[in-house]
C-alpha positions as CSV (number, residue, x, y, z in Angstrom):
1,X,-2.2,63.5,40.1
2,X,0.4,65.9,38.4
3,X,3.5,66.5,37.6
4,X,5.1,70.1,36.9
5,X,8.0,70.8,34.5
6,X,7.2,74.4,33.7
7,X,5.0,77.1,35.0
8,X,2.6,75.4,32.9
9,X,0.7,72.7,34.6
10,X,0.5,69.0,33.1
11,X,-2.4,66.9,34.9
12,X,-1.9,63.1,34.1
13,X,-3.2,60.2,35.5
14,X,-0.1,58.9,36.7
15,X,3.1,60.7,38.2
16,X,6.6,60.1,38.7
17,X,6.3,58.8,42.1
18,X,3.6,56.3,40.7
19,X,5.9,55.1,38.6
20,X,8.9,55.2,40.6
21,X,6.7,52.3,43.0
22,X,6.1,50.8,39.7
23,X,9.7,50.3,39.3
24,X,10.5,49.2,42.6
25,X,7.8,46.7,42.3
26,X,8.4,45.0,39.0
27,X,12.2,45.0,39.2
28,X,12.2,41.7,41.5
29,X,10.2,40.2,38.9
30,X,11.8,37.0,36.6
31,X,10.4,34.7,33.6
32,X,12.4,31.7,35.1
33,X,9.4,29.6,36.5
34,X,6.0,29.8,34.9
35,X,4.5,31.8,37.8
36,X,7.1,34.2,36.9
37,X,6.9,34.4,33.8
38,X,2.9,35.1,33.8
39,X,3.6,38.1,36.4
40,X,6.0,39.5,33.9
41,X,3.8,39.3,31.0
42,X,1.0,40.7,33.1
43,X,3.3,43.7,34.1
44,X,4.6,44.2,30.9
45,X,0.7,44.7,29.7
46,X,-0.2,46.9,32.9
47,X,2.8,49.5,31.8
48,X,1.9,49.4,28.3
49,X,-1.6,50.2,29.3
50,X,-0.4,53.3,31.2
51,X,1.8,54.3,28.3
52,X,-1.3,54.1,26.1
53,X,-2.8,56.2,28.9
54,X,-0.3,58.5,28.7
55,X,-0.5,58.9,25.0
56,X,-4.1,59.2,25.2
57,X,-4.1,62.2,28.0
58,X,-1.4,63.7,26.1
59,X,-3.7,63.8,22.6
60,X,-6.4,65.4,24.8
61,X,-3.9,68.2,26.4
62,X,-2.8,69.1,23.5
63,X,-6.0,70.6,21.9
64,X,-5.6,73.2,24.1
65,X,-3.0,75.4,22.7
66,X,0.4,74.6,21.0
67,X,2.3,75.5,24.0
68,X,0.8,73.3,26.1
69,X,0.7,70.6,24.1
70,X,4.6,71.2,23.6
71,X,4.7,71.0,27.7
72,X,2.3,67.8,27.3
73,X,4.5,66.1,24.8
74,X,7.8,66.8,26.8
75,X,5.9,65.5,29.9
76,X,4.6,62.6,28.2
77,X,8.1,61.7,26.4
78,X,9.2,62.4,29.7
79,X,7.4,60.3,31.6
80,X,7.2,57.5,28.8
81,X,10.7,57.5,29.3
82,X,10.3,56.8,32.8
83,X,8.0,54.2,32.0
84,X,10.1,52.7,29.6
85,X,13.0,52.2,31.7
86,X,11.3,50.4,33.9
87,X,9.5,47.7,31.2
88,X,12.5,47.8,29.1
89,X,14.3,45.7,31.5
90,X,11.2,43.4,31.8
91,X,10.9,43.2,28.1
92,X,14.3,41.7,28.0
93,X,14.4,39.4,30.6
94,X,10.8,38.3,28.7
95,X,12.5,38.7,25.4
96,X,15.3,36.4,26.8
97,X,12.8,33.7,28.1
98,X,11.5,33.4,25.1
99,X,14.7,33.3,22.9
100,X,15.8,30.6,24.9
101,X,12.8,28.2,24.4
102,X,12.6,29.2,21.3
103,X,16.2,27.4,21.1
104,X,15.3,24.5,23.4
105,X,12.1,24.2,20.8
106,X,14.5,24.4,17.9
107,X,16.9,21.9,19.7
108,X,14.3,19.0,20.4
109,X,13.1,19.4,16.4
110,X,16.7,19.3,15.6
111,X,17.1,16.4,17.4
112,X,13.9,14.8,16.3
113,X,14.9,15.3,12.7
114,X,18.5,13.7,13.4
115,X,16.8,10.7,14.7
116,X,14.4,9.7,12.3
117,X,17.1,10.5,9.8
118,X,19.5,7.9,11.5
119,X,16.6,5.7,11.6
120,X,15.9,5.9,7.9
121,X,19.4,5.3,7.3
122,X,19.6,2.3,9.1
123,X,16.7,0.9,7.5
124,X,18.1,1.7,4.2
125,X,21.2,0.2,4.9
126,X,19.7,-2.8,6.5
127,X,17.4,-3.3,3.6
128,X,20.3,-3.4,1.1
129,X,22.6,-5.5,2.6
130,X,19.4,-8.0,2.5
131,X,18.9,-7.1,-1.1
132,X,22.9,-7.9,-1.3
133,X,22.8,-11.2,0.1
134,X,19.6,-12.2,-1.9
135,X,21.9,-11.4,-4.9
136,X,24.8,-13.2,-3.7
137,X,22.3,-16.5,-3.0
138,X,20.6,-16.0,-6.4
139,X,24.2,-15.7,-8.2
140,X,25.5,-18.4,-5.9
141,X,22.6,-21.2,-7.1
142,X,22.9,-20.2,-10.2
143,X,26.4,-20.9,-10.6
144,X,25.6,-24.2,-8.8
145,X,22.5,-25.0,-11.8
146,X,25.5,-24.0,-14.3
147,X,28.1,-26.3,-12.8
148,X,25.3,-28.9,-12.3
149,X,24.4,-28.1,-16.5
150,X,27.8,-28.5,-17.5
151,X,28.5,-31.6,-15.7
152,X,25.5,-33.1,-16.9
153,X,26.3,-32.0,-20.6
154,X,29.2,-33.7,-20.3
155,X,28.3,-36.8,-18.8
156,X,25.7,-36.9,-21.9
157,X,28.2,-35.9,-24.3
158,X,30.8,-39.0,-23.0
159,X,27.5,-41.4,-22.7
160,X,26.3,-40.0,-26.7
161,X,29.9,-40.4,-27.9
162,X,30.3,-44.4,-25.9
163,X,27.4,-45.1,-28.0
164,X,28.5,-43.9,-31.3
165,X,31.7,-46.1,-30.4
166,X,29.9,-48.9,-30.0
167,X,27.2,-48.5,-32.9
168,X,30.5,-47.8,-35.4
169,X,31.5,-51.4,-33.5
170,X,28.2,-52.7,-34.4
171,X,28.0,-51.6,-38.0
172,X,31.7,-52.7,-38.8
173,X,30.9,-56.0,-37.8
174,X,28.0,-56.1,-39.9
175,X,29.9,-55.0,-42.6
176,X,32.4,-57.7,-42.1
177,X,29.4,-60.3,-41.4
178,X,28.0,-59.3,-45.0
179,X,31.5,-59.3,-47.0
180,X,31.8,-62.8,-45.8
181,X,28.5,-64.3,-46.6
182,X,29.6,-62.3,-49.8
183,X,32.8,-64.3,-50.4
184,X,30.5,-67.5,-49.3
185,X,28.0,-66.8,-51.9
186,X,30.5,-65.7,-54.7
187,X,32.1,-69.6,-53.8
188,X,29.4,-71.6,-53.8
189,X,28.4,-69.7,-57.2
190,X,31.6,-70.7,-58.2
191,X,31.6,-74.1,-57.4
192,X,27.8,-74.2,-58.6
193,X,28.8,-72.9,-62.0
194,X,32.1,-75.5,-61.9
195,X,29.3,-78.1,-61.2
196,X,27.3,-77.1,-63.9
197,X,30.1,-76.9,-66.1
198,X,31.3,-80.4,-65.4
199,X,27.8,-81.4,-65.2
200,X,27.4,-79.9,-68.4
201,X,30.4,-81.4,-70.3
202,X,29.0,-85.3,-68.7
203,X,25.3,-84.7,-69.9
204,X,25.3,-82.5,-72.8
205,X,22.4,-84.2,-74.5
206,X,20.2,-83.2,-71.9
207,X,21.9,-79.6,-71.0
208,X,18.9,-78.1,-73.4
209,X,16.3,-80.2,-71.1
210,X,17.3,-79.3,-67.8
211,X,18.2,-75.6,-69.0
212,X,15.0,-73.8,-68.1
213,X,15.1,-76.1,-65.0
214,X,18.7,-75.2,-63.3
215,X,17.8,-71.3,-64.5
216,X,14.5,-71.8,-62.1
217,X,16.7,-73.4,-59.8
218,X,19.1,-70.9,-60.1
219,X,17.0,-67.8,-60.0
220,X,15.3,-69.5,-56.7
221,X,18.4,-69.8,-55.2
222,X,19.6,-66.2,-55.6
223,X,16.4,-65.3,-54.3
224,X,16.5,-67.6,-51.2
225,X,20.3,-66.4,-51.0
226,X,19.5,-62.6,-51.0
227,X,16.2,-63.4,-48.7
228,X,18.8,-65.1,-46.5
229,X,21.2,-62.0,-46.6
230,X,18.1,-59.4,-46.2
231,X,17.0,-61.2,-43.3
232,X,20.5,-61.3,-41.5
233,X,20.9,-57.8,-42.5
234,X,18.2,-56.8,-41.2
235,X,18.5,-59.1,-37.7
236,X,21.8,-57.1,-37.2
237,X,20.1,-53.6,-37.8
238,X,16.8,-55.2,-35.0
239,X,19.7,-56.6,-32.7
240,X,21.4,-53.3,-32.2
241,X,18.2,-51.3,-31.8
242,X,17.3,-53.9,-29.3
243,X,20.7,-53.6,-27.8
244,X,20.7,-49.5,-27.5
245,X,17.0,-49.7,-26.7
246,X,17.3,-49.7,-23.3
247,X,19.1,-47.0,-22.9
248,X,17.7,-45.1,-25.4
249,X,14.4,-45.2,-23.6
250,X,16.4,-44.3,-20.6
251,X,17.6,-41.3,-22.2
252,X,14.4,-40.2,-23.7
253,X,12.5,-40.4,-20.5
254,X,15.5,-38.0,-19.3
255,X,15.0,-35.8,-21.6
256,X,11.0,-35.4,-21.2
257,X,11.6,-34.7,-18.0
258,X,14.2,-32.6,-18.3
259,X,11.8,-30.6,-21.3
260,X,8.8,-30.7,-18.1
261,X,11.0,-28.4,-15.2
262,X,9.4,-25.7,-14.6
263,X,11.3,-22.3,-15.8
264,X,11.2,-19.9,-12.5
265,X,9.9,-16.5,-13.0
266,X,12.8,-14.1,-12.6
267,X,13.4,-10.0,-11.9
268,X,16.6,-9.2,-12.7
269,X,18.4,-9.0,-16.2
270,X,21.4,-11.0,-15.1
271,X,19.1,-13.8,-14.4
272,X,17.0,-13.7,-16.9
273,X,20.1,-13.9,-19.0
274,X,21.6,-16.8,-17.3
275,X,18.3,-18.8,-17.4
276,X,18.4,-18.0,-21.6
277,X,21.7,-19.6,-22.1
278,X,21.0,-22.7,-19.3
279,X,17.3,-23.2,-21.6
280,X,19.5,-23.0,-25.1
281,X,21.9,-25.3,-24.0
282,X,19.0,-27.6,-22.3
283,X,16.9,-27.4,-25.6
284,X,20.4,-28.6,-27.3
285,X,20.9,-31.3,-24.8
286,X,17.2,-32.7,-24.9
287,X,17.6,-33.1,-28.7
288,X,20.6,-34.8,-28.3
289,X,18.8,-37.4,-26.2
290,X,15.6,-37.5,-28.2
291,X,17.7,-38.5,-31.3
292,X,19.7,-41.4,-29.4
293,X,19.0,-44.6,-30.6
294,X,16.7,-43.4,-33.9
């Protein structure tokens, strides 16, 4: 085929009327449905072909002479033109196709993204408000053990004090008991030494006899007095340990098994700290009870 612009003549493979069809043929063409779209890719490749055709002819007229490869190039610009104007179009609706699921391909990642975003959020949130209400619960028995502590400390406190009533009860009677076997013993060593007086003043001749005699006697008699006062003394001190023993074994055992809880393993500072001061105060307490009745 050929096409004439000039007295010179152009032979190329294709003409105007070729591609005139070619127009006519492709412009129905759309990338809407995948059929379409292949038949519009297809075309696209067919024209690009003929332009490289074109461009390929127009390199081989041109060797010629200068002249005729000016009339080539115009004839092949002219007819690229041509050629263009009809993919052009095609191009764009292509172009257009793929801009737009390009989008729709952006949109669903967008989407996708937002998703597991929300998801992670929600999950995050969920896991902190169940982080929150373990706190709350942890605080919460705490402040119950504390109460429970303070309570007890007091109850112990009111117990230790009851006790130091009554053994200040206990001791003043002994003190009493002791000043009156005092003022019994200081009047029968009255009356003793009034006896020995008068007994003295009736038998004087024998005063030097029975001296070493009544100073036995005497001597035994102190001793038998303060063994007497020792003993008492010392059935007051048994008879109050026996009285508090009870509950001082009572107490003891408390506070062994108060020494044997088990301290729970803790995380947080807060806790940690809390369980410091509730083991100080417990040590404190424990002694307490340890020395109760000693």
């Amino acid at each position: 085929m050929s096409t004439s612009l000039s007295t010179i003549q152009v032979s190329y493979d294709i003409s105007e009327a070729d591609i005139a069809e070619t127009r006519e043929r492709y412009a129905l063409l759309k990338c809407d449905t995948p059929a379409g779209y292949e038949e519009t890719r297809l075309a696209i490749g067919h024209l690009r072909g003929a332009r490289v055709a074109i461009e390929k002819r127009r390199v081989e007229l041109k060797k010629d002479a200068l002249e005729y490869g000016r009339v080539v190039d115009s004839t092949a610009k002219h007819l690229t033109a041509l050629i263009e104007s009809v993919e052009d179009p095609l191009a764009e609706k292509k172009r257009a196709v793929d801009e737009e699921k390009a989008r729709k391909r952006a949109e669903i990642e967008e989407a996708r993204r937002r998703e597991i975003e929300e998801r992670i959020r929600v999950e995050r949130e969920a896991e902190e408000a169940k982080l929150a209400a373990i706190r709350a619960e942890e605080e919460k028995r705490l402040a119950v053990q504390r109460e429970a502590l303070r309570i007890e400390a007091a109850r112990l406190a009111a117990e230790r004090a009851e006790a130091d009533r009554r053994a200040a009860e206990q001791a003043e009677k002994l003190r009493v008991e002791n000043a009156r076997i005092e003022r019994e013993r200081a009047k029968l060593e009255a009356d003793r030494r009034a006896a020995e007086q008068a007994e003295a003043i009736r038998h004087a001749k024998i005063e030097a006899e029975k001296a070493a005699q009544a100073r036995a006697e005497r001597e035994q008699i102190e001793r038998e007095e303060a063994e007497i006062a020792e003993r008492e003394r010392q059935a007051a001190i048994k008879a109050r340990i026996e009285a508090l023993r009870p509950d001082a074994e009572k107490l003891h055992a408390y506070a062994e098994a108060l020494k044997s809880v088990q301290v729970p393993a803790l995380r947080s500072k807060e806790a940690k700290a809390a369980l410091i001061v509730a083991t100080d105060g417990l040590a404190r307490i424990t002694g307490m009870l340890m020395e109760f009745g000693s």
